[in-house]
C-alpha positions as CSV (number, residue, x, y, z in Angstrom):
1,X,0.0,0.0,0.0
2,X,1.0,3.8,-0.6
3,X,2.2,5.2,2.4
4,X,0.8,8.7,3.5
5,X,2.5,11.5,3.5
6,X,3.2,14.1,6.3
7,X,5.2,17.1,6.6
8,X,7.2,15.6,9.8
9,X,8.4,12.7,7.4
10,X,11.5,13.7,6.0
11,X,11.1,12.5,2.7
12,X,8.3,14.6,2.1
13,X,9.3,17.8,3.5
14,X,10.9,20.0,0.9
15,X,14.7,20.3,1.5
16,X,15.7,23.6,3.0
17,X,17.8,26.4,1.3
18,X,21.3,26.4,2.0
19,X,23.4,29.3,2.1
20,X,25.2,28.6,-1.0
21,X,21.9,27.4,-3.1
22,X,20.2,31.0,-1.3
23,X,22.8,33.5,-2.8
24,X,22.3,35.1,-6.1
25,X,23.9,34.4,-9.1
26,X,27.6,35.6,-9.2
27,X,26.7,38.0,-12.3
28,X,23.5,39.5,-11.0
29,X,24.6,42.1,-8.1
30,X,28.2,42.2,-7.2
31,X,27.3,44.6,-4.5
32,X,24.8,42.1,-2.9
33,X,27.8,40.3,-0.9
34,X,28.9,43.9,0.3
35,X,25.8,44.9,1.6
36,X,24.9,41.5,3.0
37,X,28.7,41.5,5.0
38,X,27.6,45.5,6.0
39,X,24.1,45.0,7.1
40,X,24.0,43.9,10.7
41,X,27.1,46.0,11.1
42,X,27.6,49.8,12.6
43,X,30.4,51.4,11.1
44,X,33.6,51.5,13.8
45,X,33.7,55.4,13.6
46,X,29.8,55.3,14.8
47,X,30.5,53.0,17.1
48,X,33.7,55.0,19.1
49,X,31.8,58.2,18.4
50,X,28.8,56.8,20.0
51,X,31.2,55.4,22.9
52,X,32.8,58.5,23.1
53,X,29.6,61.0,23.5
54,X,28.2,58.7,26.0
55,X,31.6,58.7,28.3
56,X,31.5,62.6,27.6
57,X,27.9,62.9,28.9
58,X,28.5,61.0,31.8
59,X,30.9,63.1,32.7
60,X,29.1,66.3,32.2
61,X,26.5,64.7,34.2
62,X,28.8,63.7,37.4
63,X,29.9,67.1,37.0
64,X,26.6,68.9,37.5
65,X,25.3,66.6,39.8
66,X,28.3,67.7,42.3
67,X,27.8,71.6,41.6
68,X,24.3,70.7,43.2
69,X,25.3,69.0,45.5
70,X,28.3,71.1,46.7
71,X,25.7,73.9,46.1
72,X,23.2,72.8,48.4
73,X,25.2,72.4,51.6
């Protein structure tokens, strides 16, 4: 008899894309594998920047916070 078919029996499931068989062809956008490499990425100058305005404001912070404080008493 013909067995049935379900989608938890391997053989029936369709096979999965792989990452080589999920790229594009090599001739269609050669900029494709740049932005792909780029997009979960920040750019290092944003990054220390970012690093750097947020020690910066920290410090401005601490520094008003203790002209209150020193103010107060």
């Amino acid at each position: 008899m013909g067995r049935s078919c379900s989608s938890s029996t391997p053989s029936c499931r369709a096979p999965r894309p792989t990452c080589a068989s999920a790229r594009a062809p090599t001739g269609a956008d050669p900029d494709r594998s740049v932005r792909m490499s780029y997009e979960g990425k920040f750019p290092r100058g944003l990054v220390i920047r970012l690093f750097a305005y947020l020690v910066a404001g920290h410090l401005f912070a601490a520094f008003l916070y203790l002209l209150f404080a020193l103010g107060a008493e």
